[in-house]
N, C-alpha and C positions, 0 to 999 in steps of 0.2 A: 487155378487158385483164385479165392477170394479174399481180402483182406476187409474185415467192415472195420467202419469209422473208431470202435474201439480196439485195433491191434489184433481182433483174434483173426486166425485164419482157419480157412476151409478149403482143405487141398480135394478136388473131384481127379474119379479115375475117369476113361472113356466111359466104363460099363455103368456107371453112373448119372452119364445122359444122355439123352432121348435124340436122334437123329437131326431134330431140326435144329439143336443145337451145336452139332458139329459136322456136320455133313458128311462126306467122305475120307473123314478122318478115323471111323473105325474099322476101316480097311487094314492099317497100319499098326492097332491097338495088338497084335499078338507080338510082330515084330520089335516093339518099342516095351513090349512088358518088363516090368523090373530093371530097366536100365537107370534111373534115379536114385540113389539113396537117399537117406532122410537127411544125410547132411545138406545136400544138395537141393532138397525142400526146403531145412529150414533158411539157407544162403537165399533163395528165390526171394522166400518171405520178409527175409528182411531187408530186401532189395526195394520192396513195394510199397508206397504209401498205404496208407491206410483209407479204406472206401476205393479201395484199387480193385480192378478184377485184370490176372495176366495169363498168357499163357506161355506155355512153356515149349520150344524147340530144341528137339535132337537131332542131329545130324549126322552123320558119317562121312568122311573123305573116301573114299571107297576107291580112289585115282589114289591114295598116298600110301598105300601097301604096297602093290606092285613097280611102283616109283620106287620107292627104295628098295626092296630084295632089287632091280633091278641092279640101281647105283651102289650096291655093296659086289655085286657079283663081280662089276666091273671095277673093284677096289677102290668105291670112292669110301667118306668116311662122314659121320656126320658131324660138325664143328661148332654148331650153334643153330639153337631153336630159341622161336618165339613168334609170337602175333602181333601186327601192325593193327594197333588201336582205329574202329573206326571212326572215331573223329578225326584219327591223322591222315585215312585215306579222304575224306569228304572235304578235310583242308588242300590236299593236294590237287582235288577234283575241283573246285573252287577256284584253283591258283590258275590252275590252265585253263578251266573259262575266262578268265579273267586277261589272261595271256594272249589268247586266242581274238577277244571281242575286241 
């Protein structure tokens, strides 16, 4: 994604540029097709300043499927979800250098 200096943006797919551009990233380009919605673009875009160029990472826990079928098999139950902010890990990381010196 490009954002220029005026707000407009210009979302590229992989197949859209040229290898020294992305290197071995269109290895990946079938398995990552269509996983974005366009909500999901326009959220990106308005994340980005403007004269910004970002890009964009998907991921998969691919350890967090089997982890759970396994903890239900064995009647656990799930009680609460959510994600630890990384600035709250990078404070915590900070604290105990800090601890530590």
């Amino acid at each position: 994604m490009k954002k220029d200096m005026d707000g407009s943006l210009e979302a590229y797919e992989l197949s859209d540029l040229d290898d020294s551009e992305i290197g071995e990233l269109r290895s990946y380009e079938t398995e990552l097709a269509m996983l974005l919605s366009e909500d999901d673009v326009d959220a990106v875009a308005a994340a980005i300043d403007p004269g910004s160029t970002a890009a964009v990472l998907v991921w998969e826990n691919t350890w967090a499927a089997p982890f759970a079928s396994a903890t239900r098999r064995a009647g656990g139950q799930l009680v609460a979800s959510g994600r630890i902010p990384v600035q709250a890990l990078l404070a915590a990381i900070e604290s105990d250098e800090e601890v530590g010196a």
